[in-house]
C-alpha positions in Angstrom: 84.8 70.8 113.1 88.2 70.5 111.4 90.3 72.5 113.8 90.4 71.7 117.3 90.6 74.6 120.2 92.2 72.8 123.2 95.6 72.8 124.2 97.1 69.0 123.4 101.0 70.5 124.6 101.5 70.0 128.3 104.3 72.3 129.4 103.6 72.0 133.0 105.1 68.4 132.4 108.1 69.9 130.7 110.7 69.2 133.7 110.0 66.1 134.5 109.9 64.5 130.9 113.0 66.3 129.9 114.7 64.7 133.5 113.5 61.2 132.5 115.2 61.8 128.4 118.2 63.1 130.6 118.2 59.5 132.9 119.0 57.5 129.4 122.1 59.3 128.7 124.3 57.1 129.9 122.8 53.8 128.8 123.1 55.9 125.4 126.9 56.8 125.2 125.2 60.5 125.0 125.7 63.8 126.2 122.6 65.6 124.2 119.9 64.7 121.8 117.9 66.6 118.8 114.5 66.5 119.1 113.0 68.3 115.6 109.7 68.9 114.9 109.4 66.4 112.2 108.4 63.1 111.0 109.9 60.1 109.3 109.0 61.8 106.7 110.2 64.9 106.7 106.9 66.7 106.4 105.6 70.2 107.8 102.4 68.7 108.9 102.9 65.8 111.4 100.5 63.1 113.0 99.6 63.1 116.5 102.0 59.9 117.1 105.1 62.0 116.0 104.8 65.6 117.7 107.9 64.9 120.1 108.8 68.3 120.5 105.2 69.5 121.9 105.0 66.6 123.8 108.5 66.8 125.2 108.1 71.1 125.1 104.4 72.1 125.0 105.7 74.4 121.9 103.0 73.8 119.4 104.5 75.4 116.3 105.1 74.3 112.9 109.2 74.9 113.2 111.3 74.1 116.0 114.1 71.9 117.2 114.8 71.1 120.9 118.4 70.5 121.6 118.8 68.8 125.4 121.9 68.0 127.1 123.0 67.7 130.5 122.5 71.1 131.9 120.8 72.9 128.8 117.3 73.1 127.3 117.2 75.0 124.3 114.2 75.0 122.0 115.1 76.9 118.6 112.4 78.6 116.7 112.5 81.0 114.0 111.1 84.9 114.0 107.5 83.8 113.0 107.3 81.7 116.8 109.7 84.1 119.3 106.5 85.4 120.9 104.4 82.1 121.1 107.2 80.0 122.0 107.3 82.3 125.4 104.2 81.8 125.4 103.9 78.2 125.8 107.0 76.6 127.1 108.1 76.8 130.9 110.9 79.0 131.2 112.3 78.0 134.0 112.9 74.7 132.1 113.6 75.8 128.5 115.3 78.9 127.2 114.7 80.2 123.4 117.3 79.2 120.1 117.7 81.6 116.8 116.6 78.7 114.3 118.0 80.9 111.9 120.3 83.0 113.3 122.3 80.2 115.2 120.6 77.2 114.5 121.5 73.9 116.8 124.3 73.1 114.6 125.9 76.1 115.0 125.1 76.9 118.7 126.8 73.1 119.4 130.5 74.3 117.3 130.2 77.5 119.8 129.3 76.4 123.0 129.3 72.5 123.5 131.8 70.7 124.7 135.1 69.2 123.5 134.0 65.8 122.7 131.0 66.1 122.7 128.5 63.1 121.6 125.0 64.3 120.2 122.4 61.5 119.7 119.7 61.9 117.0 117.2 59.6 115.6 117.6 59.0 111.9 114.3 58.6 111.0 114.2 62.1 111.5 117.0 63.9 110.3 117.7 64.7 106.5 121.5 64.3 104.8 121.8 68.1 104.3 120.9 68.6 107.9 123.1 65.4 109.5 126.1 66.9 107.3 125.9 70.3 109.1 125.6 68.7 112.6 128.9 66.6 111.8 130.9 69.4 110.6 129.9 71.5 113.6 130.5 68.4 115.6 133.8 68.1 114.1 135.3 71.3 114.7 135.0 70.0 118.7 135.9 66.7 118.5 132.9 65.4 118.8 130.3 62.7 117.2 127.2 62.0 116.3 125.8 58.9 117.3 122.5 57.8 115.3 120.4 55.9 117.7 118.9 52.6 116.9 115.1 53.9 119.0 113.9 57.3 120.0 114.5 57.3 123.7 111.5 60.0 123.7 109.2 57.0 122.8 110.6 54.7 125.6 109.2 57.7 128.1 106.3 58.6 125.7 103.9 56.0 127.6 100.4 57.1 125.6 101.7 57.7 122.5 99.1 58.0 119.6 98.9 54.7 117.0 100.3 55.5 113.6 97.3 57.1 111.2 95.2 55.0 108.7 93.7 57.8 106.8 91.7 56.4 103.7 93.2 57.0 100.3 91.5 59.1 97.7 91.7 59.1 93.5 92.5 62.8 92.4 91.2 62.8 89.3 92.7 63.6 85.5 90.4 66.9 85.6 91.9 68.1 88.2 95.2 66.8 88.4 96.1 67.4 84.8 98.0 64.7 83.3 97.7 60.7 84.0 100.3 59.1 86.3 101.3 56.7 84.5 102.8 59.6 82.1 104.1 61.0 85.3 105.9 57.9 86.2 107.4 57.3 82.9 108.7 60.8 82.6 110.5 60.0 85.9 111.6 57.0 85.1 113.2 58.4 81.5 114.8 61.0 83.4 116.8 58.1 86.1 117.9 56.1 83.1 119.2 59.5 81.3 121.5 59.7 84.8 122.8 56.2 84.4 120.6 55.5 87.7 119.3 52.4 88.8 116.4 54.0 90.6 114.9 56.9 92.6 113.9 57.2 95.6 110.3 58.9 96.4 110.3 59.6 100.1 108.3 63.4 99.8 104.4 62.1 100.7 103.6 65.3 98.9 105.5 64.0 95.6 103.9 60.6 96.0 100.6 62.0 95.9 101.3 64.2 93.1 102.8 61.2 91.1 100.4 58.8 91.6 97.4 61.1 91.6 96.3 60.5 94.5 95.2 62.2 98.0 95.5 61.1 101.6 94.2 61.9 105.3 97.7 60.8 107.5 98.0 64.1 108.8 95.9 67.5 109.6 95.1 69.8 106.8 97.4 68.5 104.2 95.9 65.9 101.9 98.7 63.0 100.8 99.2 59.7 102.2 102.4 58.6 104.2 103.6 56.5 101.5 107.1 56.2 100.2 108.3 54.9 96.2 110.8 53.7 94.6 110.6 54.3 90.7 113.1 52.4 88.5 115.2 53.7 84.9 113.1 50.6 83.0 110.0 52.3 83.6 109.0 49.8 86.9 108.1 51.3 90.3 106.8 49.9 93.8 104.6 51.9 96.2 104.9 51.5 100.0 101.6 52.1 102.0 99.4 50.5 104.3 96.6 48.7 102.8 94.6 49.5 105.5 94.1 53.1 104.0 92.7 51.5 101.3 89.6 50.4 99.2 89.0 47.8 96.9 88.9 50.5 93.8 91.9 52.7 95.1 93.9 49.1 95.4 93.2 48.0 91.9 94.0 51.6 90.5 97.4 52.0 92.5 98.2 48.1 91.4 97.8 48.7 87.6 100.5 51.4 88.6 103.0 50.3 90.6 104.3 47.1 92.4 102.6 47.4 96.0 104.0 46.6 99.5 103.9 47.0 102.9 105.7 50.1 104.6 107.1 47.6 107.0 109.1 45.7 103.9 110.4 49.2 102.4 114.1 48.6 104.6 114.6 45.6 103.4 113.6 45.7 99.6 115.7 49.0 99.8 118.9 47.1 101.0 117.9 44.5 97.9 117.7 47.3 95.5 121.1 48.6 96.1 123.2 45.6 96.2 125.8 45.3 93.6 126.6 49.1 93.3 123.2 50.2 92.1 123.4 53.9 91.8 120.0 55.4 93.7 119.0 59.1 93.4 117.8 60.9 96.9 116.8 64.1 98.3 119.5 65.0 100.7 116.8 68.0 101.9 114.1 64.6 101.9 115.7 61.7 102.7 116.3 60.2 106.0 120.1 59.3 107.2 118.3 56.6 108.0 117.5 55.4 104.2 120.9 56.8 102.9 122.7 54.7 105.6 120.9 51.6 104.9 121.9 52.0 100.7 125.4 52.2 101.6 125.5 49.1 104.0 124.1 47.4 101.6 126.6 48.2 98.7 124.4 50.8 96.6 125.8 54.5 95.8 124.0 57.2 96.9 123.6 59.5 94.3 121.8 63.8 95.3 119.8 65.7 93.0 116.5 66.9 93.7 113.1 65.0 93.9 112.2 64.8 90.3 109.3 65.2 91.0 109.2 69.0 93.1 109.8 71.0 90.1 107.0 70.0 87.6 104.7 69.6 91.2 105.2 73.3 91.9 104.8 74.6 87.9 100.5 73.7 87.4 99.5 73.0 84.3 96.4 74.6 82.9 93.8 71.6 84.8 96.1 72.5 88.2 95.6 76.5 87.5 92.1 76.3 86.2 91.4 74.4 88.9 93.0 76.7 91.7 91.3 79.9 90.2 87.7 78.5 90.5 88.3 77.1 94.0 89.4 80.6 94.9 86.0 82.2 93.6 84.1 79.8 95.6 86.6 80.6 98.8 86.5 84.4 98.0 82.7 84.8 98.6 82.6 82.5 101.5 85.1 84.9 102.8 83.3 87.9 101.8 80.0 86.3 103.2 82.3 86.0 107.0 83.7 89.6 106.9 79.8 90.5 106.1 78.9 89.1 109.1 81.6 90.3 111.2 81.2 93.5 110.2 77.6 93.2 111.6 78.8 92.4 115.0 78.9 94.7 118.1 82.4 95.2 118.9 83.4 92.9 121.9 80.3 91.1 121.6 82.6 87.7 119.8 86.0 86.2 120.6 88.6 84.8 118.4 87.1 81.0 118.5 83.6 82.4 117.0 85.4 84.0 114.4 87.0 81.1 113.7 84.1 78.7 114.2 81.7 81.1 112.0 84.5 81.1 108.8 84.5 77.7 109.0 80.7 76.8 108.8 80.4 79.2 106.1 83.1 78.0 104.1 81.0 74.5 104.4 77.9 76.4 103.9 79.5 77.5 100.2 80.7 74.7 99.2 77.7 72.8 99.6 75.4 75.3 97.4 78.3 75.3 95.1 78.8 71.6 94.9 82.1 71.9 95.9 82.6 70.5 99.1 85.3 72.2 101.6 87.4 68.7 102.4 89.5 70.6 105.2 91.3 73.6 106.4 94.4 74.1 104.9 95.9 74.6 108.4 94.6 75.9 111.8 93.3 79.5 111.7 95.2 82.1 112.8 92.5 84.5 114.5 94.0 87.4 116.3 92.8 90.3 118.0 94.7 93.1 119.4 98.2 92.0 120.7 97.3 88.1 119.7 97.8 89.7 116.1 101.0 90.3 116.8 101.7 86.9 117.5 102.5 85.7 113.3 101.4 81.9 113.7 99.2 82.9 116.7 96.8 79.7 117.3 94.2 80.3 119.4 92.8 77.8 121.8 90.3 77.6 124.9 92.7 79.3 127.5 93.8 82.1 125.1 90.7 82.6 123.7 89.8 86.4 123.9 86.8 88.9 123.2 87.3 91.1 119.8 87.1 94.3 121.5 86.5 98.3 119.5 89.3 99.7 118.9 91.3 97.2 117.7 93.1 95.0 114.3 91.8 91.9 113.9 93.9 89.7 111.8 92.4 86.3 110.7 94.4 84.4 108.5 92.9 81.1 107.0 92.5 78.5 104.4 91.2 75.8 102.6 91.2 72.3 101.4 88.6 71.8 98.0 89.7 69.1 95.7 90.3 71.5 93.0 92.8 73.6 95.2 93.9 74.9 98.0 93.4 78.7 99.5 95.2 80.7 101.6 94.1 84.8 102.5 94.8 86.6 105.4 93.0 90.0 105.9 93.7 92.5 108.5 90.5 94.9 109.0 89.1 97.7 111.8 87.5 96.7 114.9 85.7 99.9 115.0 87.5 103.3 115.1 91.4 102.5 114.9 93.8 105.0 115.5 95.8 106.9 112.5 99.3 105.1 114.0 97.4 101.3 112.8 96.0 103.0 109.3 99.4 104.5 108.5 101.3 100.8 109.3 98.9 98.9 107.5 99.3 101.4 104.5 102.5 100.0 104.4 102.1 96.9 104.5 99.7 97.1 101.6 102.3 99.5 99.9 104.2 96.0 100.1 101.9 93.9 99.1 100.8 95.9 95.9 104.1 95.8 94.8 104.7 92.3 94.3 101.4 91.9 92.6 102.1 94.9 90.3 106.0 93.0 89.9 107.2 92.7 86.2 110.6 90.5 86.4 113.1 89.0 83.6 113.1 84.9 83.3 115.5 83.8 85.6 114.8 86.4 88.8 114.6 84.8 92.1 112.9 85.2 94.7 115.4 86.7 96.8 115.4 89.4 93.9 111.8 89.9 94.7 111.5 90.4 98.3 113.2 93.9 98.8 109.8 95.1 97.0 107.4 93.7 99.9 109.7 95.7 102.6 111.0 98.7 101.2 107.8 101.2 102.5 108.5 99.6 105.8 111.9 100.3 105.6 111.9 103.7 105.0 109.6 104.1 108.1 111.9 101.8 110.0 110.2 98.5 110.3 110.5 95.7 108.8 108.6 92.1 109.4 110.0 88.7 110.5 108.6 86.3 107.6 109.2 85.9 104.4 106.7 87.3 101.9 105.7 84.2 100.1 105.6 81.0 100.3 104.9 78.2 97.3 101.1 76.6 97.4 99.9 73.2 95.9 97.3 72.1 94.2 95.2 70.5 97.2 98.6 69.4 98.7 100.7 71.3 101.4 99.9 74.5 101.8 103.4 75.2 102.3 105.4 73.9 99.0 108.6 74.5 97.7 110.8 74.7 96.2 109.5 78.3 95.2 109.7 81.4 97.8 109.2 84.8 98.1 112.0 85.4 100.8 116.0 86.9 101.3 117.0 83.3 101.1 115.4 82.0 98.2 117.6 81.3 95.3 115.0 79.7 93.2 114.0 80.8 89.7 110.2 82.0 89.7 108.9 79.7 87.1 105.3 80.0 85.1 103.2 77.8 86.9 104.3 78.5 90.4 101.4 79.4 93.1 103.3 81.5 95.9 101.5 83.6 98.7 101.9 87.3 98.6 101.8 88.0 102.4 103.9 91.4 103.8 102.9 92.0 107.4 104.0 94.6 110.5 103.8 93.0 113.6 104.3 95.3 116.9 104.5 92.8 120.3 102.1 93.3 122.5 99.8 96.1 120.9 99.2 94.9 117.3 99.3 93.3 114.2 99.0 93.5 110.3 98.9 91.4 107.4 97.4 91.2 104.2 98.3 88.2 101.8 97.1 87.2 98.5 97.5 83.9 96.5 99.5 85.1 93.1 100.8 82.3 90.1 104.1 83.0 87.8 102.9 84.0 84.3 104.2 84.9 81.2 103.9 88.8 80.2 102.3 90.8 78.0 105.0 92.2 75.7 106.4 95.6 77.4 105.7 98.7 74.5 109.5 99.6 73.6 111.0 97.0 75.9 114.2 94.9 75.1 113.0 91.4 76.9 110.3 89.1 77.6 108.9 89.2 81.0 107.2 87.6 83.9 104.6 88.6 85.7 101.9 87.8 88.7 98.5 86.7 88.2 96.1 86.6 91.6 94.4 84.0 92.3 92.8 85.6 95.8 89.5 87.8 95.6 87.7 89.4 98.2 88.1 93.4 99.5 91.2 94.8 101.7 89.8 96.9 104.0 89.6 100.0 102.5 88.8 101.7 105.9 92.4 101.1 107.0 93.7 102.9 104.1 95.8 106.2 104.2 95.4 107.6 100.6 97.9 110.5 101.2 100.7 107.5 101.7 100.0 105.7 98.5 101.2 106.7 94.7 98.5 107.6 92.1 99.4 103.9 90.3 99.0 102.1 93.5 95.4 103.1 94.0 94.5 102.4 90.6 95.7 99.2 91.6 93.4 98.6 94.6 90.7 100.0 93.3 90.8 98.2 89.8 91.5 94.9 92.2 88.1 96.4 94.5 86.0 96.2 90.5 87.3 92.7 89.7 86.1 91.3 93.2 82.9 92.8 92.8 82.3 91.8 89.0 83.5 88.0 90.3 82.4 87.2 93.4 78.8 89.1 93.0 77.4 86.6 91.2 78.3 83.7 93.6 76.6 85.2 96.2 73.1 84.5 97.3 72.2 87.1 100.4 70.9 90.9 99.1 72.9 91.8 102.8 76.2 90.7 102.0 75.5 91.9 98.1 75.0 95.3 99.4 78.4 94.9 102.0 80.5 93.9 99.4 79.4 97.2 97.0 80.3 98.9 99.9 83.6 97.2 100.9 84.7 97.3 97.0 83.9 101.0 96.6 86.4 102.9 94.8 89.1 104.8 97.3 90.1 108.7 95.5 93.5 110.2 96.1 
């Protein structure tokens, strides 16, 4: 199975292991440490052997920073966690943080201290981050003190080894364009700076670069690796051998300089002596990295990852590649809700649904010789008021029957080596009331907007989002997310630097694979969300328009649950919409399909809707 159903947090221990991190204090020259929910390599997904703050929490979620001090506990999530971070963390031990609305380094200029010293390990803590905490830190007086060793590991007795995951070619057909074009272009682009190198400490870009795929952490597919690429073309790759074969070795050597991670400090320090001018990712990097090129002499130069931008535009292999592994997805998805729909109400729970999805995903890609390589990250199956819960993850103890009546929200993904998928669907447990149809009207109001979206070159996605919310507005609801989120190409899941969302300032370029995902989300009774994968195109020409435009393409096919929909709420042109979306997922997925029962569902569930 790819995702597991137990509970790995341990909350009940939450006292006693933030007591112990409180005992080293002193020894420290401390009054509080940071404990983020990251990695030394600033990733979303983490290995086992770096999930401090569940292990320290029992908080399980993919965002969140614990701030400890002497007498506080706070754990800070964003909207998308309020509900499950109640949920799992003792109370009497923690209390909750606005990750967004007053985030640890604002919280600390308001209420800590004068003086006081916060200790942070800075392996795990960007520039752009460490830069806030100082100011903040500043306005009190106070300092930040980067600790040479994580005091949580000192108290952190079983922690996991390190990951080995084997290393994987991702090949020209899919990838698009040969590394060693990719490393040049990089390398043309450092010199054209007056740079002396780059730095490459994204796993995500280092996969991308080198063409290559890894298995260091759950559901998304790059190696922990870090690079450093050089203006005359040269570049050295840090990874564990150990993760790879004898024909992964000899294609990475032909490419790069190779080297243990353990010499990456020290070859770093080399690199920058004499005033060498190296390029880093304040949002990426490590204080840890940036520190050790200004001990030893180098200038430390921001700008973004070269490589993020042409990573989240895919070319045509990337795109082409993405649309058929959404086919395949889309009737293994359609082949699920079949079989779901053929289920007496309260007769499964949330894990079978989950379980179920996941064997026929496998199923699919087998007969289509396409083999489903992972989840793209754990399944959010939710049922009832779990739905409600946005990044609900249900395990053993919260598993729960999927009773009439009811929403059922599953929201799930895929790992194929031609793409990645992402589709949530909302759909009727039974007969739902009129207040659940008229709410996830709305949210499809939302969603059908941004698909429908024609924007000038240069709009945002800030510029975007009011589109997603506005039906919810009016009704006076709104939903705690944002709408979309960038995709890769059988990378993260979750890619920037391209959002859907009131904070994102970056231009929607062609290329770029976001999620299309409005949602309504009532605590405690019920939840709705409906999300699409869409790419940036270029327009058709508008008839008597002044401009060339952008546009959506989807990516995502299988039916919205047409049984949920109010038609007196909805505008002539946005049930052309659905229903001309119903015809294409019929006309595409029907032939993929290979049982008459699910043929005959998905006629059904595509049937056209009248106003």
């Amino acid at each position: 199975m790819f995702q597991s159903f137990e509970t790995k947090s341990a909350p009940q221990f939450g006292r006693e292991r933030v007591t112990a991190l409180r005992d080293g204090f002193a020894e420290l020259g401390i009054d509080g440490f940071l404990v983020p929910r990251a990695d030394e390599y600033q990733g979303e997904y983490v290995p086992e052997s770096a999930e401090r703050l569940s292990w320290l929490t029992g908080f399980t979620g993919s965002a969140g920073m614990a701030l400890i001090t002497q007498r506080e506990a706070i754990v800070f999530v964003d909207g998308r966690y309020v509900t499950q971070l109640a949920e799992q963390v003792d109370g009497t031990v923690f209390s909750g943080g606005d990750l967004v609305g007053e985030p640890p380094h604002a919280w600390i200029a308001k209420h800590a201290p004068k003086g006081f010293r916060l200790g942070i390990d800075p392996w795990l803590h960007a520039g752009a981050e460490v830069r806030r905490l100082e100011k903040a830190l500043a306005e009190i007086g106070g300092t930040l003190v980067s600790l040479a060793h994580n005091p949580l590991d000192a108290i952190w007795s079983d922690r996991p080894a390190e990951p080995v995951g084997a290393l994987t070619i991702q090949r020209e057909e899919f990838a698009g364009k040969p590394a060693g074009d990719k490393l040049s272009e990089i390398a043309r682009q450092t010199e054209a700076k007056g740079l002396s190198a780059v730095l490459i400490t994204d796993p995500s870009s280092v996969a991308w670069i080198f063409n290559v795929r890894g298995a260091d952490v759950p559901h998304t597919p790059h190696p922990l690796a870090r690079a450093i690429v050089f203006s005359n073309g040269k570049a050295e790759l840090f990874i564990d051998a150990a993760k790879l074969g004898s024909e992964e070795a000899a294609y990475l050597d032909a490419l790069a300089l190779r080297r243990d991670p353990s010499e990456f400090l020290g070859r770093l320090a080399e690199v920058s002596k004499n005033g060498a001018r190296i390029l880093i990712d304040p949002d990426l990097t490590p204080l840890a990295l940036t520190a050790a090129i200004v001990a030893a002499g180098g200038e430390v130069v921001e700008g973004i990852d070269p490589a993020k931008l042409p990573r989240a535009c895919k070319n045509s292999a990337e795109l082409d590649g993405s649309a058929k592994a959404h086919l395949q997805d889309g009737a293994a998805v359609v082949e699920f809700l079949c079989w779901l729909d053929g289920q007496t109400p309260g007769s499964i729970t949330e894990i079978d649904a989950v379980k179920t999805l996941e064997a026929t995903r496998a199923r699919v890609g087998q007969s289509m010789q396409n083999p489903l390589k992972d989840v793209s990250f754990d399944t959010i199956s939710g049922a009832g008021e779990h739905a409600a819960i946005m990044h609900y993850r249900v395990t053993s103890e919260s598993n729960r029957q999927i009773l009439p009546g009811e929403l059922f929200l599953i929201d799930s993904g895929a790992q194929y080596v031609n793409g990645t998928t992402d589709i949530t669907r909302t759909v009727a447990v039974g007969s739902v009331s009129e207040d659940r149809k008229r709410f996830f009207t709305l949210v499809l109001k939302g969603m059908i907007a941004i698909s429908m979206a024609k924007f000038p070159k240069g709009t945002r996605g800030c510029d975007l989002d009011p589109l997603a919310r506005i039906a919810l507005w009016k009704a006076g609801a709104d939903f705690a997310h944002g709408t979309g989120h960038g995709v890769g190409s059988y990378l993260s899941v979750h890619e920037g630097p391209q959002r859907i969302s009131r904070m994102s300032t970056q231009e929607l370029l062609p290329g770029m694979i976001l999620s299309n995902e409005p949602g309504y989300y009532r605590p405690g009774a019920f939840g709705i969300r409906i999300e699409n994968l869409i790419f940036v195109n270029d327009a058709a020409p508008v008839e008597d328009g002044d401009m060339p435009v952008l546009s959506f393409e989807t990516l995502t096919w299988c039916p919205i649950d047409r049984r949920l929909v109010v038609p007196s709420l909805m505008t002539s042109e946005e049930l052309q919409w659905l229903n001309d979306y119903h015809a294409e997922v019929r006309e595409k997925l029907m032939p993929l399909i290979d049982k008459d029962s699910v043929k005959t569902w998905l006629t059904a569930a595509t049937a056209p809707i009248s106003g």
